[in-house]
C-alpha positions in Angstrom: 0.0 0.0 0.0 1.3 3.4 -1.1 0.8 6.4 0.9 -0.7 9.4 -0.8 1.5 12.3 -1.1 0.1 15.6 0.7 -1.1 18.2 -1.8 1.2 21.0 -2.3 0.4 24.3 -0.6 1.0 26.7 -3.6 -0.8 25.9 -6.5 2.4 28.0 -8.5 5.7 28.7 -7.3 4.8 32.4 -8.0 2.5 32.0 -5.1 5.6 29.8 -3.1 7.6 33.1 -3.9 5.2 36.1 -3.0 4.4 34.3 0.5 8.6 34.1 0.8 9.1 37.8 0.3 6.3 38.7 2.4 7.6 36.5 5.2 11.3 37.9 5.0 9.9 41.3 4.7 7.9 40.6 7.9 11.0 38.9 9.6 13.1 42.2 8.6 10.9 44.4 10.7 9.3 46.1 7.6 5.8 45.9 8.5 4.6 43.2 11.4 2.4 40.7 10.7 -0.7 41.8 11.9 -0.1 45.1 9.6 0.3 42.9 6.7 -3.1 40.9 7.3 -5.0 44.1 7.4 -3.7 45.3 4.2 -4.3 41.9 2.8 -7.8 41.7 4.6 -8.6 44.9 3.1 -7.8 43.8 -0.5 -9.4 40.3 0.0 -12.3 42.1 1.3 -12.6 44.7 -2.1 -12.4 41.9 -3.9 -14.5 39.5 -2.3 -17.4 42.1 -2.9 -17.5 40.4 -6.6 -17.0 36.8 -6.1 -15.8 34.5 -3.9 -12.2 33.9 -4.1 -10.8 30.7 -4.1 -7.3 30.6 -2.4 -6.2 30.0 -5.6 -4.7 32.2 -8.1 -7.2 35.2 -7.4 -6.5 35.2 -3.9 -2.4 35.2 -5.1 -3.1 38.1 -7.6 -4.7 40.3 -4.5 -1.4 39.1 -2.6 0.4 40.5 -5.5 -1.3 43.7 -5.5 -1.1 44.3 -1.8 2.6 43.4 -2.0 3.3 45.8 -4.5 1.3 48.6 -2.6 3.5 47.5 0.5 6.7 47.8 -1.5 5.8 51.3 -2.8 4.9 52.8 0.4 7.7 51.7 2.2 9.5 53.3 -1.1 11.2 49.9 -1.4 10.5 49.2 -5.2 10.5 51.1 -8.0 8.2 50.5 -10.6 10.4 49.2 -12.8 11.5 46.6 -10.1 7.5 45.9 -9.6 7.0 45.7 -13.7 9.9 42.6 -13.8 8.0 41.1 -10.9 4.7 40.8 -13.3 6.5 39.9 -16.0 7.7 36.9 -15.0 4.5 35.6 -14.1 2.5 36.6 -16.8 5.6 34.7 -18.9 4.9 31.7 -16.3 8.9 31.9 -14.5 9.5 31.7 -11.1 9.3 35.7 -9.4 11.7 34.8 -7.0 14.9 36.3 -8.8 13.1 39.0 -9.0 11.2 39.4 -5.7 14.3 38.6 -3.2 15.8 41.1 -4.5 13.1 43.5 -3.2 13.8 41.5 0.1 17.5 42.4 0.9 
């Protein structure tokens, strides 16, 4: 009998990659953690307001977009940096390359 393997908890490693940065960004001293919920509350919550959102690559995309409102506020990332960031994803690479560098 073979055991089942557990299902991964990204559905993309974009999604691996945003909840990285956001952690090391957190672990810096950037923001704290229960700043970042409310932002990402907030944006879950606009968003919500026209369908349910799936933890799935909606839910991601709001991460992304509360991310790069972090990053801009804390005049972290240019948007330049932000652009390369949604590049990769739209062309399906990994935004880690990318996004750590925001996190240094």
């Amino acid at each position: 009998m073979s055991a089942e393997l557990p299902a991964p908890a990204f559905e993309q490693p974009w999604h691996a990659d945003l909840f990285a940065v956001t952690v090391c960004l957190n672990e810096q001293g950037h923001f704290s953690w229960s700043e970042w919920t409310g932002w990402f509350g907030a944006g879950l919550a606009r968003r919500g307001l026209d369908k349910q959102l799936n933890g799935g690559e909606d839910y991601f995309l709001v991460w992304l977009e509360t991310l790069e409102a972090v990053l801009q506020r804390l005049d972290m990332a240019s948007l330049d940096q932000l652009a390369s960031v949604k590049t990769a994803r739209s062309e399906e690479r990994r935004v880690g390359k990318e996004c750590y560098r925001m996190c240094r």
